[in-house]
C-alpha positions in Angstrom: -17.4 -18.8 -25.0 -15.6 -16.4 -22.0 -15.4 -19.5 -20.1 -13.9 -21.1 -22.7 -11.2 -18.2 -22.7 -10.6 -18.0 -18.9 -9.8 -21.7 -19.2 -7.6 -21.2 -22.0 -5.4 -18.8 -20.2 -5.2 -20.8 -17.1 -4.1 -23.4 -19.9 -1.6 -20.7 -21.3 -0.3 -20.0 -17.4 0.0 -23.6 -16.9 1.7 -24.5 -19.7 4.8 -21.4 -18.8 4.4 -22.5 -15.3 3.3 -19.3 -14.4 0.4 -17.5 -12.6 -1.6 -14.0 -12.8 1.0 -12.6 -10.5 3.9 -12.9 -13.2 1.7 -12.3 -16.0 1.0 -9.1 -14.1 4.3 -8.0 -13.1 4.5 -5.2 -11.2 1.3 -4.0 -12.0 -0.9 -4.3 -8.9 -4.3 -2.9 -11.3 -3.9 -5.2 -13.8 -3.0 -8.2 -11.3 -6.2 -7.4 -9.4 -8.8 -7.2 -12.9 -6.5 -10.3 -14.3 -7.4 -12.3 -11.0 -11.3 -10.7 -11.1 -11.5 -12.0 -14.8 -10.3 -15.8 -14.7 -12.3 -16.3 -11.4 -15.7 -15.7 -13.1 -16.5 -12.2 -11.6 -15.7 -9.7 -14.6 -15.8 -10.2 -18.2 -12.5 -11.0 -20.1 -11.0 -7.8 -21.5 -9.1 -6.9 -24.9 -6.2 -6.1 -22.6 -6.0 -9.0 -20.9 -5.8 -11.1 -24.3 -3.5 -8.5 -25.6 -1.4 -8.8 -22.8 -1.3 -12.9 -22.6 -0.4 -12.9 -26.2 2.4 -10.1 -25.9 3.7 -12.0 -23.0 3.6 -15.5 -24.7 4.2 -14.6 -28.4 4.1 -18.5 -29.3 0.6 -19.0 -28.8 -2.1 -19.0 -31.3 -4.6 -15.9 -31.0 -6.7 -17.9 -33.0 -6.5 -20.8 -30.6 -6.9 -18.3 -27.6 -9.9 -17.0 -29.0 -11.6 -19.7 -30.7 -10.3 -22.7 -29.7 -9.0 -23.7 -33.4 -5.8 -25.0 -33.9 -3.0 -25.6 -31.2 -2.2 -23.7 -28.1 1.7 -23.3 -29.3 2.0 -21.8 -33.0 3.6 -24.5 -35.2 6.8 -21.9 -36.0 7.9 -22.3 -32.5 7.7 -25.7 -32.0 11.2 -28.5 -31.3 12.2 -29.9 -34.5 11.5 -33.0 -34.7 14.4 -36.2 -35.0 15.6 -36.3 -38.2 14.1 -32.9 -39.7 17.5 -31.3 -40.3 19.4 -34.3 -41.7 19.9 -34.8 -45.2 20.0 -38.1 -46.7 
């Protein structure tokens, strides 16, 4: 299941076109566990998810958790052709 977590982050960071450095900002800790955690050599941490989903307040926690559902919540995707015509 944490591998299936790590991945979805790189998904997340892939998605913004982003990486653990901007996720991190300018903090050098959290970019150093960040980078420890999504390469396999510490376990995934509350803060890490807490801090994904505060940066990226689109995505699903249920999807980054458990895989359910899709990545972007359904509130923040384009509106589709036609939605906000009236006939």
């Amino acid at each position: 299941m944490e591998s299936s977590i790590r991945q979805r982050i790189k998904d997340v960071l892939s998605f913004h076109n982003s990486n653990t450095n901007q996720l991190a900002g300018d903090d050098a800790n959290f970019q150093n566990r960040l980078s420890r955690q999504i390469n396999h050599t510490s376990t995934i941490s509350c803060d890490t998810i807490s801090r994904v989903l505060s940066a990226y307040p689109e995505v699903s926690a249920e999807w980054l958790l458990r895989g359910k559902g899709e990545m972007i919540l359904s509130d923040n995707l384009p509106p589709i052709l036609g939605d906000d015509f009236e006939d």
